[in-house]
C-alpha positions in Angstrom: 155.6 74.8 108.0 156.7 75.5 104.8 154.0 78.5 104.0 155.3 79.9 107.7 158.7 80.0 106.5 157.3 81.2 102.9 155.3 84.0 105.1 158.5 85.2 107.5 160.8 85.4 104.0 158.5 87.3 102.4 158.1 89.6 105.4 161.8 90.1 105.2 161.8 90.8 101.3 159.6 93.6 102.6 161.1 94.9 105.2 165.2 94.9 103.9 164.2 98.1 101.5 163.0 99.8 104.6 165.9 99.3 106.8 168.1 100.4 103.8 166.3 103.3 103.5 166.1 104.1 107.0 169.7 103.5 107.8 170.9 105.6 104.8 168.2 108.3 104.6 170.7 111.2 105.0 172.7 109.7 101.7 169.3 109.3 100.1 168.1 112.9 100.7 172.0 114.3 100.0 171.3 112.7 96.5 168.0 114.2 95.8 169.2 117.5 96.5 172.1 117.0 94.2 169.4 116.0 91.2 167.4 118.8 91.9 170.6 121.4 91.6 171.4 119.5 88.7 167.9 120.1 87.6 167.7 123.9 88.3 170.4 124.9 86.9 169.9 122.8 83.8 167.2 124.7 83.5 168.5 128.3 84.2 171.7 127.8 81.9 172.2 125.5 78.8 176.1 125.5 79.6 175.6 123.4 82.8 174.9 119.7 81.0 178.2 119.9 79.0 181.2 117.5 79.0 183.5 120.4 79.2 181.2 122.1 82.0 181.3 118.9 84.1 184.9 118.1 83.7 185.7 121.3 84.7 183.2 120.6 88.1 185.0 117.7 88.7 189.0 119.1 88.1 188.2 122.0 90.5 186.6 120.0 92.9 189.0 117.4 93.7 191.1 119.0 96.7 187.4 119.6 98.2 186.9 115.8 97.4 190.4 114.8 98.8 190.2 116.3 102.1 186.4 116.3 102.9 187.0 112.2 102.5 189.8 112.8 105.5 187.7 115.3 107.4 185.0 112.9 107.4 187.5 110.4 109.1 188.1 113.0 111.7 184.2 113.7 112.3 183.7 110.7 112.8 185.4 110.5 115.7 183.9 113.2 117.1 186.5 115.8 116.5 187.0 118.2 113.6 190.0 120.0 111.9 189.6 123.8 111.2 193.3 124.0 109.7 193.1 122.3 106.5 192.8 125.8 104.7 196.0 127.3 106.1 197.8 123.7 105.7 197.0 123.8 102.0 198.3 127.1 101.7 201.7 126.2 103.5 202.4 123.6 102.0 201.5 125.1 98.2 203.6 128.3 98.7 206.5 125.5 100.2 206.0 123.4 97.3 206.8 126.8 95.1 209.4 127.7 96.8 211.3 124.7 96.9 210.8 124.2 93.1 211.8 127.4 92.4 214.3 128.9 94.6 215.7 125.6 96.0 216.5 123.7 92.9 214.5 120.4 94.6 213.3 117.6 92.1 209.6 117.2 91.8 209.2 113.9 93.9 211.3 115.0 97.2 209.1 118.2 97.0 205.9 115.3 96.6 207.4 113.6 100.0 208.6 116.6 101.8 204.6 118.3 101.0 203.0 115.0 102.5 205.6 114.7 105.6 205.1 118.9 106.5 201.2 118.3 106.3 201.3 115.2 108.4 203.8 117.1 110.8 200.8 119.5 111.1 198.4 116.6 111.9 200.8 115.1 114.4 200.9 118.5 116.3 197.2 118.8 115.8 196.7 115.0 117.2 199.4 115.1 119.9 197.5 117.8 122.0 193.8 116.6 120.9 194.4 112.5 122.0 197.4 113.2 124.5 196.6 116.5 126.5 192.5 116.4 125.9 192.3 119.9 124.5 188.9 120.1 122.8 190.0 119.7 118.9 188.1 122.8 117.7 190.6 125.2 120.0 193.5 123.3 119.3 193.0 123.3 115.2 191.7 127.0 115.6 194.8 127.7 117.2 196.7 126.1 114.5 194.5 128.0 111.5 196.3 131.1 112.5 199.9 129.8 113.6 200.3 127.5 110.1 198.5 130.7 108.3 200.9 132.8 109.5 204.4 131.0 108.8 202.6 131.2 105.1 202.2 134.9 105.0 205.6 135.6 106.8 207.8 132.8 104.0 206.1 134.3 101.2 205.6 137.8 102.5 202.1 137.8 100.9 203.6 137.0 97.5 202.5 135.0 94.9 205.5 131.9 94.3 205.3 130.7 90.9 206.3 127.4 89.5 208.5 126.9 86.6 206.2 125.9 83.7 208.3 122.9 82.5 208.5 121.2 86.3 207.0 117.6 86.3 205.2 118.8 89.4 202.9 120.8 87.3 201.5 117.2 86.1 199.5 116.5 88.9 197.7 119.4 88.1 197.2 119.9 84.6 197.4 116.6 82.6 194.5 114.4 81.4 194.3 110.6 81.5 192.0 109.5 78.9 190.4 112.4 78.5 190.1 112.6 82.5 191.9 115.8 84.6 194.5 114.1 86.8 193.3 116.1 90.3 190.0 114.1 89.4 191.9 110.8 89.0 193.6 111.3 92.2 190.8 112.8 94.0 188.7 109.2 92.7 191.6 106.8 94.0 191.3 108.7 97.8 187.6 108.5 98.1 188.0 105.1 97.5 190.6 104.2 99.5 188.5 106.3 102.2 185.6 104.2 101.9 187.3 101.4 102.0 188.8 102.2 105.1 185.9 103.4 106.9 183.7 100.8 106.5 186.1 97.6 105.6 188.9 97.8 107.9 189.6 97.4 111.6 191.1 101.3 111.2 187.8 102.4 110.3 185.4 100.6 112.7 188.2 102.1 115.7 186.8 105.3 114.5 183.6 105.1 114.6 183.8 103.6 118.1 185.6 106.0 119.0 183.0 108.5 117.9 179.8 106.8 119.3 181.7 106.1 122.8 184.9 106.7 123.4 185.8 105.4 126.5 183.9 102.3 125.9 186.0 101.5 122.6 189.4 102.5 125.1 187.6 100.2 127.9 187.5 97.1 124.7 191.1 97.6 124.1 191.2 100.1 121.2 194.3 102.8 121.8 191.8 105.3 120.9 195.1 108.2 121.4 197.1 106.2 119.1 193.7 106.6 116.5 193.1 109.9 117.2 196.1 111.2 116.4 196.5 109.0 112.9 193.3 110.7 112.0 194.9 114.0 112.4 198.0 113.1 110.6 195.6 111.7 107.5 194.1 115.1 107.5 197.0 117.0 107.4 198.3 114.8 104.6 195.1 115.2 102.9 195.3 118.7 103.1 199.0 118.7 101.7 198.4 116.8 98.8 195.4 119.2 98.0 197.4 122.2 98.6 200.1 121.0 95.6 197.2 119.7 93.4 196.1 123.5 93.2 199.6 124.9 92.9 200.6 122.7 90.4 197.3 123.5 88.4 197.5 127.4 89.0 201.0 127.3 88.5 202.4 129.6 91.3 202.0 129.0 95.7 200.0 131.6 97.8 199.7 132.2 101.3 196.1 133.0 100.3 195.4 130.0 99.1 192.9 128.0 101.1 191.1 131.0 103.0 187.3 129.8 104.0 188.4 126.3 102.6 187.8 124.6 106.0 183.9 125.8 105.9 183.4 124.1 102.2 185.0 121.1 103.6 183.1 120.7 106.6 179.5 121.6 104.8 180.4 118.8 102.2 180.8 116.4 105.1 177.9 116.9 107.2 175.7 118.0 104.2 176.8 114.3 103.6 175.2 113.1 106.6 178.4 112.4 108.9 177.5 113.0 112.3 178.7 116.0 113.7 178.2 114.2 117.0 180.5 111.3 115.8 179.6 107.6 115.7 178.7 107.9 112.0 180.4 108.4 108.6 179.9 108.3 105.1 182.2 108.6 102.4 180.0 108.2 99.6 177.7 111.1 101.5 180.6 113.0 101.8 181.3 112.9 97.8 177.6 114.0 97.0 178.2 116.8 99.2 180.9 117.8 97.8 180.0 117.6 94.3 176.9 119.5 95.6 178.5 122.4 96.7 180.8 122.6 93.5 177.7 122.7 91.1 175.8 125.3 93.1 178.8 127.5 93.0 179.1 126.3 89.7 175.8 127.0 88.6 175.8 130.3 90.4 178.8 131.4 88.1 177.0 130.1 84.7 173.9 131.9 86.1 175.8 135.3 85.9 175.0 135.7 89.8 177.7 137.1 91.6 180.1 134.8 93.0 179.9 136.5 95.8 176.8 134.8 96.5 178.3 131.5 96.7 179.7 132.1 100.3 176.1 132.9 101.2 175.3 129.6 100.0 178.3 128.0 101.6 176.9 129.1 104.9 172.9 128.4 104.2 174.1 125.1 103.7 176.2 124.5 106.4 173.7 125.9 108.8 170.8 123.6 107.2 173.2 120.8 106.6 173.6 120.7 111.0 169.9 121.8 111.3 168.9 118.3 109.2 171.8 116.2 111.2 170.7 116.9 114.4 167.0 117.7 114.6 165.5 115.2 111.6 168.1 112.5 110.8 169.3 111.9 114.2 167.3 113.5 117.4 167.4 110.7 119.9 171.5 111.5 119.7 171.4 115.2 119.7 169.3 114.8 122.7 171.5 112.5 124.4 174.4 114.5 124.1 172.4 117.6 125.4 
């Protein structure tokens, strides 16, 4: 009895790494690709393995960080936000105005940023959950509307922020020798993860992504979900539209433009399903980090940066390619 028990624990020593490996292969191979860039370019450049080259990555890259952990949220579910771009670039060139022409203290422009991109979200939300239009019209529509107001407040200027506000903190100041956008960009990722995959918020949304009406048939207000994932989006967006104003100093209505696409490719290079039903936070941070050292590298490499939106779309064309015809076939063909 004993060697059979000996024999089936054994068997299950085995097998655990397997499952693991299985169940997490896209966060596996997202993480070999990321050595292998870090690799390359390693190789190409001797700049890339620096302290100052990598804290630099990681400054830049935190308002991809921020709201790629929220859009992740929102793939999840099935859905997906193309207005993130135009929401960063309202509410930076707000931010600068109300700074600099309205005389309003750092923290009510901090609330006031937050509330205008959840206001976003809400509209976003309202008529995604409520009135069932298909989420990539709805946040299309919204891409031009919110990108619009921008360009018509600032009349395609440039704002710029006085250089001795407190707002410019959140944007320039290091913490024990770490950029604050990283800081910040570190805290949301891991209240994201949390969320996803330790709270009752997070297990709502990925029932709502792999079946929908059977999480609203089990009792879940999957409207009433919806729509706070949109609202987290929008905020997410807000907060990394003042992150770069703050850092750059000034607002733009051109801030943001072909943001959206980064976002997304860091999320399902990540291995979130684009069908919903599946998220990953810690994929989505490899993807992002990803993307920032290819364009990185790219730059170090003396290669054109125009070439990163070529790789921005390779990627997100292979990224969907590996989602839904090696990672996860049997749903792209149930949803066919």
């Amino acid at each position: 009895m004993s060697m059979v028990n000996l024999s089936g624990t054994r068997m299950i020593q085995h097998s655990l790494p397997k499952r693991l490996l299985h169940n997490h292969s896209g966060v596996v191979s997202i993480a070999l690709f990321f050595v292998f860039c870090c690799v390359v370019f390693s190789l190409i450049t001797s700049n890339f393995l620096t302290t100052p080259n990598w804290l630099n990555i990681i400054r830049q890259s935190a308002p991809l960080l921020i709201v790629a952990t929220a859009m992740t949220l929102v793939i999840t579910t099935g859905g997906i936000d193309l207005s993130v771009g135009s929401t960063l670039a309202l509410v930076g060139a707000l931010s600068a105005i109300a700074l600099n022409s309205w005389g309003w203290p750092w923290y009510c422009v901090l609330i006031g940023g937050l509330a205008m991109g959840a206001l976003v979200g809400a509209i976003n939300g309202f008529f995604i959950a409520y009135e069932g239009i298909p989420a990539f019209i709805v946040t299309l529509a919204t891409l031009a509307v919110v990108r619009g107001v921008a360009l018509l407040i600032t009349q395609g200027y440039s704002i710029p922020v006085p250089g001795d506000s407190p707002f410019t903190f959140m944007g320039r100041a290091w913490v024990v020798g770490i950029p604050m956008p990283a800081l910040i960009g570190i805290v949301v990722l891991i209240v994201g993860h949390v969320v996803l995959n330790h709270m009752r918020f997070g297990r709502y949304v990925t029932a709502i992504g792999a079946n929908a009406e059977g999480a609203r048939r089990s009792g879940i207000n999957t409207k009433a979900v919806v729509m706070r994932v949109y609202i987290i989006s929008g905020m997410a967006a807000a907060l990394a539209g003042m992150i770069i104003t703050a850092r750059l100093g000034s607002g733009s209505s051109n801030q943001g433009e072909g943001f959206e696409l980064q976002v997304i490719a860091a999320v399902v290079l990540g291995s979130t399903s684009l069908f919903g039903g599946f998220g990953t936070v810690i994929g989505t941070l490899l993807g992002a980090l990803s993307i920032a050292i290819i364009q990185n590298g790219l730059i170090l490499s003396h290669i054109s940066p125009f070439y990163t939106q070529i790789a921005t779309g390779a990627i997100i064309l292979l990224a969907i390619w590996i989602n839904t015809r090696i990672l996860n076939p049997a749903r792209a063909t149930a949803k066919g």
